[in-house]
C-alpha angles and dihedrals in degrees: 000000000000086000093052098052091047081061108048088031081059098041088049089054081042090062102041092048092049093042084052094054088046085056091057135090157155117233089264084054097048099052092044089056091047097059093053096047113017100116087234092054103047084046094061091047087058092051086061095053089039087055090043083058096048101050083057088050090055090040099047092052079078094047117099105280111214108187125166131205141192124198135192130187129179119189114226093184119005118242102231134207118233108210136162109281081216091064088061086037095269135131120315113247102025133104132218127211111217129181110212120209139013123308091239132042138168126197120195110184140159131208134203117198133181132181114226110184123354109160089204085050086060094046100045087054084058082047098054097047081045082054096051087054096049093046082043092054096041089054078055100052098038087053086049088055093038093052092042081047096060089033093060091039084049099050087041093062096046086056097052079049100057100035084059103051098049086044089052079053097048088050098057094041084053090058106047086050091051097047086051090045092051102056086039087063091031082069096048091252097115134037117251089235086069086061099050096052092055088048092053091050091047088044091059096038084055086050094058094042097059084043088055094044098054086043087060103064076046093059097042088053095059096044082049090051097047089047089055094239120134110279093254110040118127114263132199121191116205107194120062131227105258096044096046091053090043080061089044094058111096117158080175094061095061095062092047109114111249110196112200081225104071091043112102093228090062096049097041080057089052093053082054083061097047091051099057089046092061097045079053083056099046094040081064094039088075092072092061124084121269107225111195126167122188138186114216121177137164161156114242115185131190132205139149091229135038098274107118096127091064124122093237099038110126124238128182121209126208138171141196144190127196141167124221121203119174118195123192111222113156134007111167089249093299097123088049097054092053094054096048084051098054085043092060090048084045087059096039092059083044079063097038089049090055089041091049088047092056104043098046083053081053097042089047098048094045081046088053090047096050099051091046083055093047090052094046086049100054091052087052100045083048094062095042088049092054079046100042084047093047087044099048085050096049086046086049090052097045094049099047091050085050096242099103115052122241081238080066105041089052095058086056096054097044090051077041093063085034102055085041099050082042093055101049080053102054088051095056083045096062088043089052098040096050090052092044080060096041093047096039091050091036077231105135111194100193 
């Protein structure tokens, strides 16, 4: 029994540690998990099935068609036929209702169609292939915002992180100050003012780490939500905040040559284009003749009473073959309306193409712009940070050997908690606005 418990009690640590490694990632990790699991993801994957299904659908309307039907009809009161008596040698001048045929009848019969020639047939089975490629975009395009979106909830919950941990710093290096500063005062050596400025500045360093705190369940729970976890599983995040935008800076990346082309905005806007051009196509198809031909073959019976399973029972087969052609001769205008109107839309996605051209070479050179900013910031906010450091520990010195005020040394703490809280920030700036660039120009610089 003791031996028992040792095992499943083992089994049971075994699954929560390996439930606990699943849970964490790099930011790699992360975004690869999140393209196989994140809800938006797996629906645009099913776009694209549902679009494979449906080219087949479009394709299969021309395939032969092979459909079977069984019809019963029972007679509750016979229709008759009123006809001259003189015709059957009867009386001049009178007339005879007769009912013609039996009171029950059943009719099995199978027909085998085929399509020939249908010019909007043609052009739905362009449209369908048209269909696959913009389901297929769309699943790009969907993966690109999936993976700038985990990239931003990652970087958010390193900065909580971080921002937690330096406040928590900044906390304990308060009160030791404060304890020092007390019994300072307490022994007349200090005015009462000095340690409520200090109070105050603890006071506010306390405030923005129980709102950090409460943001960081927060950021966990987005991340949570873009990985496609469930919003409170626990998560563990394996890079830090400095190294990983260390990774993200690439002066390299900025002179690469991004084509508008190549970017899924601009193609989905192309298939856009190509849509409209086939509506145009099968707007005009209308006005060509529609061939059909068809098979059609089957056993009718007749009775009085329901005995048609019986062995005896009689059944007369027949068979026919016939050919359906359509031609479209006058409409009143009405297929030539149509097509005008397919042809403006046609010419309104010409315009949206060469809109959507422009404005994806202005979106990619602003995201250019901002990430070389964001890199030039960082570097700026990381030399500030090494000053406003220097220049809180000369203040601290000075004060505790009475020749810098607490006015003062409360200045440089404040620049102090600036320059730090500026700092975390350009970094997750130069992580963001690398992925808005590699999203916007479908370029990934890994």
């Amino acid at each position: 029994m003791r031996n028992r418990l040792t095992i499943i009690f083992g089994l049971i640590i075994t699954t929560f540690t390996y439930a606990q490694e699943n849970n964490s990632f790099t930011l790699q990790e992360a975004i690869d998990y999140a393209l196989e699991n994140n809800r938006a993801a797996l629906n645009a994957s099913h776009d694209i099935d549902a679009a494979y299904k449906q080219k087949w659908e479009t394709t299969a309307t021309g395939l032969p068609q092979l459909n079977a039907a069984v019809d019963y009809q029972d007679f509750i009161k016979q229709q008759v036929q009123v006809f001259p008596s003189s015709a059957f040698g009867g009386p001049e001048g009178e007339y005879s209702a007769v009912a013609f045929g039996l009171k029950q009848n059943i009719n099995a019969s199978a027909t085998l169609s085929q399509l020939i020639f249908d010019g909007s047939y043609l052009v739905g089975l362009q449209s369908a292939k048209v269909f696959l490629e913009i389901s297929k975009n769309a699943k790009i395009k969907t993966d690109l915002e999936v993976r700038k979106s985990v990239i931003n909830a990652y970087g958010n919950v390193l900065l909580v992180e971080e921002s937690a941990t330096i406040l928590e710093k900044n906390r304990a290096a308060l009160e030791k100050n404060l304890i020092e500063l007390t019994k300072i005062y307490e022994n007349g050596l200090e005015e009462e003012e000095s340690v409520e400025q200090l109070k105050i500045t603890l006071s506010g360093v306390e405030s923005a780490l129980s709102n950090t705190n409460r943001l960081k369940k927060v950021a966990y729970q987005m991340l949570n939500i873009n990985l496609g976890l469930p919003i409170d599983t626990p998560t563990i995040l394996a890079d830090n905040l400095e190294s990983l935008t260390a990774r993200q800076i690439d002066l390299n990346f900025l002179g690469r040559p991004f084509e508008v082309e190549n970017t899924i905005d601009y193609q989905i806007a192309a298939n856009d284009k190509t849509s409209k051009e086939l509506l145009v196509k099968f707007e005009k198809s209308k006005a060509l003749p529609t061939v059909s031909s068809f098979l059609s073959g089957g056993y009718v019976s007749y009775s009085d009473n329901f005995d048609f399973l019986d062995t005896n029972q009689k059944y007369y087969g027949y068979g026919v073959f016939g050919l359906n052609i359509k031609i479209p001769i006058f409409s009143s205008g009405m297929r030539s309306a149509s097509t005008q109107r397919a042809m403006i839309n046609l010419e309104k996605a010409k315009n949206d193409l060469t809109e959507t051209q422009q404005r994806l070479n202005l979106q990619i050179e602003t995201a250019k712009s901002d990430y070389q900013f964001a890199i030039e910031d960082y570097e700026n906010k990381k030399q500030n940070l090494n000053l406003a450091e220097r220049i809180e520990q000369k203040n601290q010195t000075k004060f505790f050997e009475g020749i810098a005020s607490s006015f003062e040394l409360r200045q440089a703490q404040i620049q102090l908690y600036t320059a730090q809280q500026e700092f975390l920030q350009a970094m997750l700036d130069v992580i963001n606005n690398k992925a808005a660039l590699e999203t916007i120009s479908n370029t990934i610089n890994n």
